[in-house]
C-alpha positions in Angstrom: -2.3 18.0 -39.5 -2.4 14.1 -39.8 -5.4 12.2 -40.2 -8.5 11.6 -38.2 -7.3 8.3 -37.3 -3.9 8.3 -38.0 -2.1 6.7 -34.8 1.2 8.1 -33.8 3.5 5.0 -32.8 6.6 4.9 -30.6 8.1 2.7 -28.2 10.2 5.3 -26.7 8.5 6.3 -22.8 9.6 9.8 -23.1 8.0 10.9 -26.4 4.9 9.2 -25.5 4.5 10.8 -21.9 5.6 14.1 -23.3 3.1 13.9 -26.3 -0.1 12.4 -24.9 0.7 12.7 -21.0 -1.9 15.7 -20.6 -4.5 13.7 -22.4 -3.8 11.0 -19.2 -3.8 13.2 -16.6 -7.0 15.1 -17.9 -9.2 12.0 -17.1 -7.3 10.5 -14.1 -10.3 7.9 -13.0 -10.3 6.4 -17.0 -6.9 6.7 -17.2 -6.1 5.1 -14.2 -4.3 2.1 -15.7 -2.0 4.2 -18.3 -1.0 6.5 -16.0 0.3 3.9 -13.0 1.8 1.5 -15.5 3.6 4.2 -17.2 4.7 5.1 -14.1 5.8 2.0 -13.2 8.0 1.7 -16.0 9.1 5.0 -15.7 10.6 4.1 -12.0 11.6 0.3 -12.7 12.5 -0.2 -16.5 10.6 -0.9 -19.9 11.4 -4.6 -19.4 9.7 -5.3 -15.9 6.2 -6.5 -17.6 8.3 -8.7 -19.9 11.2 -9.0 -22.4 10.0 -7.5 -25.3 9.8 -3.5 -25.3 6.4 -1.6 -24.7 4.9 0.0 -27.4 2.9 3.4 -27.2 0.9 5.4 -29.3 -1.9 8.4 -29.7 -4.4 10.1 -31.7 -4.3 13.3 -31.9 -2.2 16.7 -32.8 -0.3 17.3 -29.5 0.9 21.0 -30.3 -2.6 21.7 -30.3 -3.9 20.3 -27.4 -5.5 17.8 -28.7 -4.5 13.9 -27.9 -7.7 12.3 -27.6 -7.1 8.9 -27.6 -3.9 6.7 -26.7 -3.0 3.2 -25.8 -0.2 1.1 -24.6 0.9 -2.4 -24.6 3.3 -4.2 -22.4 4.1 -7.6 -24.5 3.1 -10.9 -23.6 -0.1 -8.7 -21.8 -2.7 -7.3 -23.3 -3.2 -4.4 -25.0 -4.5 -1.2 -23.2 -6.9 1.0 -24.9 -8.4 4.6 -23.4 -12.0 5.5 -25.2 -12.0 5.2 -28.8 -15.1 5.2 -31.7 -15.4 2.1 -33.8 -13.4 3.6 -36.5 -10.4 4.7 -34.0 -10.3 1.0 -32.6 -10.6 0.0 -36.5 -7.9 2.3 -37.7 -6.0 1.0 -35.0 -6.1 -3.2 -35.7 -5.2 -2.3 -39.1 -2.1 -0.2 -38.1 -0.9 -2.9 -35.9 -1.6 -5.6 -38.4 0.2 -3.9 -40.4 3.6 -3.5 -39.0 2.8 -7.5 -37.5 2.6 -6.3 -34.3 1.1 -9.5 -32.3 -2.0 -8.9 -29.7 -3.0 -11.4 -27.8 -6.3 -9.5 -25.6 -7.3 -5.8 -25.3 -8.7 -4.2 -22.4 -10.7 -0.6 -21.9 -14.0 0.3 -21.6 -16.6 -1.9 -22.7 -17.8 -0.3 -25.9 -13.8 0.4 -27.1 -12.5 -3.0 -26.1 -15.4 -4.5 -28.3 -15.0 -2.5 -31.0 -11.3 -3.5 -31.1 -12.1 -7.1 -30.8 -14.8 -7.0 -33.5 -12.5 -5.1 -35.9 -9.8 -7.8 -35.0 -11.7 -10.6 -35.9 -12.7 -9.1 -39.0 -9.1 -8.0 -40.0 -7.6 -11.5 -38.8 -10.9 -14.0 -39.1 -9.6 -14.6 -34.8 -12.4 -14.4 -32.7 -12.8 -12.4 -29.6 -13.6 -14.1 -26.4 -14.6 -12.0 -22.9 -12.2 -13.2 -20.3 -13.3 -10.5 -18.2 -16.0 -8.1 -17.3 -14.9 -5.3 -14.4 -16.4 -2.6 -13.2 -14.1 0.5 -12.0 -15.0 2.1 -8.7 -14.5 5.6 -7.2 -14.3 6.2 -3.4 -17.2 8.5 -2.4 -17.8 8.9 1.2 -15.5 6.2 3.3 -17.9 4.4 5.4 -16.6 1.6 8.0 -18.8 -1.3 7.7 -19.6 -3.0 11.3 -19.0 -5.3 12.9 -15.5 -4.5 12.2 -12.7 -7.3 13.2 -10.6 -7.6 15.9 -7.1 -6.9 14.9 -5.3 -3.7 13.4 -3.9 -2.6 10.1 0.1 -2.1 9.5 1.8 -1.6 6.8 3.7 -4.1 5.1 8.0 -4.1 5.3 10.7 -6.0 4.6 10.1 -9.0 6.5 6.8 -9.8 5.3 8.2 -10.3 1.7 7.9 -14.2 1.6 4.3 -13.7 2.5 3.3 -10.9 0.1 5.2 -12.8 -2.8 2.7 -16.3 -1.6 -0.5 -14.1 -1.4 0.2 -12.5 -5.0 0.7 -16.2 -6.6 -2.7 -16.9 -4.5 -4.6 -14.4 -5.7 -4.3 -14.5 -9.3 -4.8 -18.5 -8.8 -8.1 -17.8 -7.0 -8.8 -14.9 -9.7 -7.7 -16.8 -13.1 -5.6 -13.5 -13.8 -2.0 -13.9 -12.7 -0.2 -10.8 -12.1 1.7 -9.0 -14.5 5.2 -8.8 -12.5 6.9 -11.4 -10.7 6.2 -11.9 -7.5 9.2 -11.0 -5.8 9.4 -7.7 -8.3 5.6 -6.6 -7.5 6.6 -7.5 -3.3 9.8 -5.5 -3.8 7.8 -2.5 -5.3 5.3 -2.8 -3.1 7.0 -2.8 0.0 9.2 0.5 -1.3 6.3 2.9 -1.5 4.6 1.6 1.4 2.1 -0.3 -0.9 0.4 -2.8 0.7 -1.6 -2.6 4.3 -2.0 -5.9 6.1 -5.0 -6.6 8.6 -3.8 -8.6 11.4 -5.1 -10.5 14.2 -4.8 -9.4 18.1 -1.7 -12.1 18.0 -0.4 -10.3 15.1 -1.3 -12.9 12.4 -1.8 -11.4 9.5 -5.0 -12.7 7.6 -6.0 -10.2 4.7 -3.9 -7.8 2.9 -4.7 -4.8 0.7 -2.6 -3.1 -1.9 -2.5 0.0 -3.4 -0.3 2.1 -6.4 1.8 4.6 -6.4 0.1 7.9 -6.7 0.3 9.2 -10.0 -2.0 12.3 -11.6 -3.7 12.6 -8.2 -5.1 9.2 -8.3 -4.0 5.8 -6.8 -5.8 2.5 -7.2 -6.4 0.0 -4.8 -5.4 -3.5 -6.2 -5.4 -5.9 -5.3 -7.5 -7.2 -2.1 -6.8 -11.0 -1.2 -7.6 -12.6 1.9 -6.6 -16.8 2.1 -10.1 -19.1 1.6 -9.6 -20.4 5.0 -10.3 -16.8 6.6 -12.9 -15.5 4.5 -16.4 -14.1 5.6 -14.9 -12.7 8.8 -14.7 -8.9 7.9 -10.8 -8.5 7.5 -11.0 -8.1 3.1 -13.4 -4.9 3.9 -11.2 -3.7 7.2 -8.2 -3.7 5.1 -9.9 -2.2 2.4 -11.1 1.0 4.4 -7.4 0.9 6.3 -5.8 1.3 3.1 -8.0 3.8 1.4 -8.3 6.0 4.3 -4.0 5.6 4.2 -4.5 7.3 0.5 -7.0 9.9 1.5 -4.5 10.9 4.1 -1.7 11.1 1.5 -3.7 13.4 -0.3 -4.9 11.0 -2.9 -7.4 13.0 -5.0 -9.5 9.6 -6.3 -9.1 6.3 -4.9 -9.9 3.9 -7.6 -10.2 0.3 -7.9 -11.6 -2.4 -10.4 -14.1 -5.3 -9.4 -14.8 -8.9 -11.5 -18.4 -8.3 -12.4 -18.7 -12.4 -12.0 -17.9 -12.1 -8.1 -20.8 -10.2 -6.0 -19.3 -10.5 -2.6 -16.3 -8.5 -3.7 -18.8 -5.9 -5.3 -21.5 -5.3 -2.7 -18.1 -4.7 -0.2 -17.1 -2.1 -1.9 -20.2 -0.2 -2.3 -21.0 -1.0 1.7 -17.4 0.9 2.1 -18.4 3.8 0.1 -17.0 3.3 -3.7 -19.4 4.3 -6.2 -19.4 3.1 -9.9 -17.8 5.1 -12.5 -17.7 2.8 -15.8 -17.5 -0.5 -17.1 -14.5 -2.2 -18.8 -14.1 -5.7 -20.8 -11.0 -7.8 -21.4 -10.8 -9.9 -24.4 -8.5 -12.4 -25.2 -7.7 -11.9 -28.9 -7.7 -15.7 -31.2 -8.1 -17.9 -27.6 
């Protein structure tokens, strides 16, 4: 048996998925980012986040059922952590220092993103700094909040390609967190699966759109939710919002998920109005900013 905290490294998808898969589909909700971006490179390539290979690892003795921790990281992003103790996220900012693996942020929960950050900076003498604090949301009961907008939903296709690929650039401008794909790779992805509902006007003009994942484990994850600044405080973010999770509820989505910024209390109190209910708090650090 290895270690308490001896972490199991790979950067082959395969032997990660088959060793510490179970672990990520046991805790869908938590486990919500693993799972779809495994998934994503699963369906589109280990080199879609960037040019340098992923890198995986677990905790844990597999045979015996019993992965209890794992992380990934898709280079230049940051790395991915599912719950760990102090002396997990310790044992694993050695092991990574070790083989000069760089890091540039960590994200997870807030307690196991801190205790990665702190045992970083005391390993390296780089500080820590939050760029980030989110809260992730399950849907409870959908609830339609009123007055809703004139207009109707659709689904996004081909021809609305140009406009998806603007919106994305747009929304990580407006959010200070650009995406992790191009914008033409995440609109091409997107539009394939069906992945992103617009709101339109009665003129069909479309003026809020709402994306979703792939559904993975039983659970998809709405992401992200942009309408222009020109249109806001009209209704359309939270009618495309309900259109799209009530799309995944009749897919037979088991948990509809989605992450909030903490810093932005519009966005939050929508969500709750719609009927998303908290489940945990998560932190992203950038690592030596």
């Amino acid at each position: 048996m290895a270690p308490a905290h001896d972490w199991q490294l790979t950067d082959d998808l395969d032997v990660f998925l088959s060793r510490a898969g179970g672990f990520l589909r046991s805790r869908p909700a938590l486990h919500t980012v693993p799972l779809t971006v495994t998934d994503a490179l699963r369906e589109r390539g280990l080199r879609i986040y960037g040019d340098k290979a992923p890198l995986f690892g677990f905790l844990g003795e597999p045979e015996d059922g019993g992965v209890r921790a794992a992380f990934l990281h898709t280079p230049p992003h940051q790395l991915n952590l599912t719950p760990l103790t102090a002396d997990e996220a310790d044992a694993l900012a050695a092991r990574l220092l070790a083989l000069g693996h760089p890091v540039p942020g960590v994200s997870g929960e807030t307690g196991t993103a801190a205790a990665f950050a702190e045992a970083w900076e005391r390993r390296t003498g780089a500080g820590g700094r939050i760029r980030q604090r989110q809260r992730l949301y399950r849907l409870g009961e959908l609830q339609t909040p009123e007055p809703v907008p004139e207009g109707r939903a659709r689904v996004a296709g081909p021809a609305d390609r140009d406009l998806l690929m603007r919106w994305f650039v747009e929304f990580g401008e407006a959010t200070g967190q650009p995406g992790y794909l191009a914008p033409g790779e995440w609109a091409d992805a997107r539009i394939a699966h069906g992945g992103v509902t617009l709101w339109e006007t009665p003129d069909g003009t479309p003026v809020s759109l709402a994306g979703v994942t792939r559904q993975v484990a039983g659970q998809v994850r709405v992401a992200p939710v942009y309408t222009p600044a020109r249109l806001r405080g009209r209704g359309y973010a939270g009618a495309a919002t309900v259109a799209v999770s009530r799309a995944a509820l009749a897919a037979g989505a088991g948990e509809v998920l989605l992450f909030t910024d903490l810093a932005n209390p519009t966005s939050n109190a929508l969500y709750r109005r719609v009927g998303y209910r908290e489940v945990a708090d998560f932190t992203v650090y950038g690592l030596g900013d």
